[in-house]
C-alpha positions, 0 to 999 in steps of 0.5 A: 852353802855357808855365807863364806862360800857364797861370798867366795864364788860370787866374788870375781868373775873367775870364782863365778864361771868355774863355779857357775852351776853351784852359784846360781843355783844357791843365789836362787835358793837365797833371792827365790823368797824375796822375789816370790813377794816383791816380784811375783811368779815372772822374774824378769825385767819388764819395759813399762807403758804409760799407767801399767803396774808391774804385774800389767807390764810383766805380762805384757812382756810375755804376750809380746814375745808369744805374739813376736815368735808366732807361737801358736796352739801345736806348738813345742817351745823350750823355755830356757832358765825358766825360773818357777814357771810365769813365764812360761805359764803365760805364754802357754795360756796366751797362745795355746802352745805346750811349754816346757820349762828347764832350769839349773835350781831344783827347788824352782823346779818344784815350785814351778810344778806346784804353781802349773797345778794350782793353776790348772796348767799341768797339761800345757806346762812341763818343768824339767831340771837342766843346765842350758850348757848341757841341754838333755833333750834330743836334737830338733825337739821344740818348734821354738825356744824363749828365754826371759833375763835367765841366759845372763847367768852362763858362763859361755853364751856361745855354747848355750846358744849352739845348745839351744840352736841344736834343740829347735827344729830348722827354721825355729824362732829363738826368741827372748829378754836378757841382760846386757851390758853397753857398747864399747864399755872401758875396762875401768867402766866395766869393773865399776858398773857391772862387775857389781851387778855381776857379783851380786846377782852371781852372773859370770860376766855380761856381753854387749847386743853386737856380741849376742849378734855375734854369738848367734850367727856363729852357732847358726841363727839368722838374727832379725831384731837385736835392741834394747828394751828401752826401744820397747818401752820405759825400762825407768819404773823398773829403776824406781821400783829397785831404788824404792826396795833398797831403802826398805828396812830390815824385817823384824825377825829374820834368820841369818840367812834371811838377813843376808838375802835381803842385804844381797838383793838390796845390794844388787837393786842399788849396783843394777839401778846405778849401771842402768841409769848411767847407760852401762847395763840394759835389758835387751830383746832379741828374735832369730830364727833358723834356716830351714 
């Protein structure tokens, strides 16, 4: 995909959601490197505790949603937009259960499978490429389902959250961090918050915790917990280190496109940070369940 075609998906919300699945797929294509060197193997947005690095707090992020859900040696879980497999690897090693991990970008796919192997995973991980909109497996497969900052990039929560409520057995966890927007934003605070936010990191649009509250129970799910991550820990050092990755300058030597990646996600860290520091976006963690 060209830049011209980039930019004319990512920018409305209409191009994005009619667009969504060639989108998401080519922002990855673009960001993937760039993470994959500033970010590390997990791409999600970690609350900090005092003198934790961010590859200490990523972790322990993914320890706490293993530990939250219950997840247990025997266990199947679906990890949902698993990007090229951290997460998942983690929480695999942490807890004993199997992992399988699904995701909309074919090249995080592979990546993931070489990252499992290298690791001595390929037994406690599968990597599957699929659309949480459309989910392939059978009805009741997996124990439980995670996701990490991934759900964000749908066009329709309700219909991937039915999807996912549909895959886990009855009385399964469905367990995880996304992005969110606040509560009761105005139209005009929303178009100069998060619609940046959105743009830049090819996401359809960003709905509040009460209507993640409101989209679970719809499609089946008791909600036990939905808050912010900053009920967890500190979310600040993830602003911080976004502020700090904006002002690098430009490598030496990039292609076109390398160039335009680094401008993209510059971009994105400086519309994410704002929003998130004047209370418009957050992270957020949830955990239900199922009845049985």
């Amino acid at each position: 995909m060209n830049r011209e075609s980039y930019l004319r998906i990512a920018s409305s919300q209409k191009t994005r959601t009619e667009n969504y699945a060639e989108g998401v797929q080519e922002y990855y294509n673009l960001a993937t490197p760039g993470y994959l060197g500033g970010w590390g193997t997990s791409f999600h947005l970690p609350p900090f505790h005092d003198g934790q690095t961010l590859a200490e707090a990523l972790v322990a992020q993914e320890r706490l949603l293993a530990q939250d859900g219950g997840f247990h040696a025997g266990m199947k879980i679906l990890d949902v937009g698993c990007g090229i497999g951290g997460p998942a690897m983690e929480v695999a090693k942490h807890s004993g259960a199997h992992v399988t991990g699904v995701n909309i970008t074919a090249m995080q796919i592979e990546i993931a499978r070489v990252q499992a192997e290298r690791r001595g995973m390929g037994d406690r991980c599968t990597f599957v490429e699929g659309d949480a909109m459309n989910l392939s497996f059978a009805d009741n497969t997996f124990d439980a389902t995670m996701s990490f900052d991934a759900l964000c990039h749908v066009p329709d929560r309700r219909v991937a959250y039915a999807e996912i409520a549909r895959v886990t057995k009855p009385g399964g966890v469905f367990i995880g961090f996304d992005w969110f927007c606040g509560e009761g934003l105005g139209a005009e605070e929303y178009d100069r918050l998060i619609e940046p936010v959105c743009r830049t990191f090819m996401l359809p649009s960003l709905i509040s915790l009460s209507e993640l509250r409101e989209h679970l129970t719809a499609v089946g799910f008791q909600v036990d917990s939905a808050r912010s991550g900053g009920e967890i820990g500190d979310m600040t050092p993830v602003w911080d280190i976004f502020d700090r990755a904006a002002e690098n300058s430009l490598p030496p030597g990039m292609s076109d496109r390398e160039t335009f990646a680094f401008e993209m996600l510059c971009e994105s860290f400086v519309a994410t940070s704002k929003a998130a520091r004047e209370g418009a976006f957050l992270v957020g963690y949830w955990k239900s369940r199922l009845p049985m």
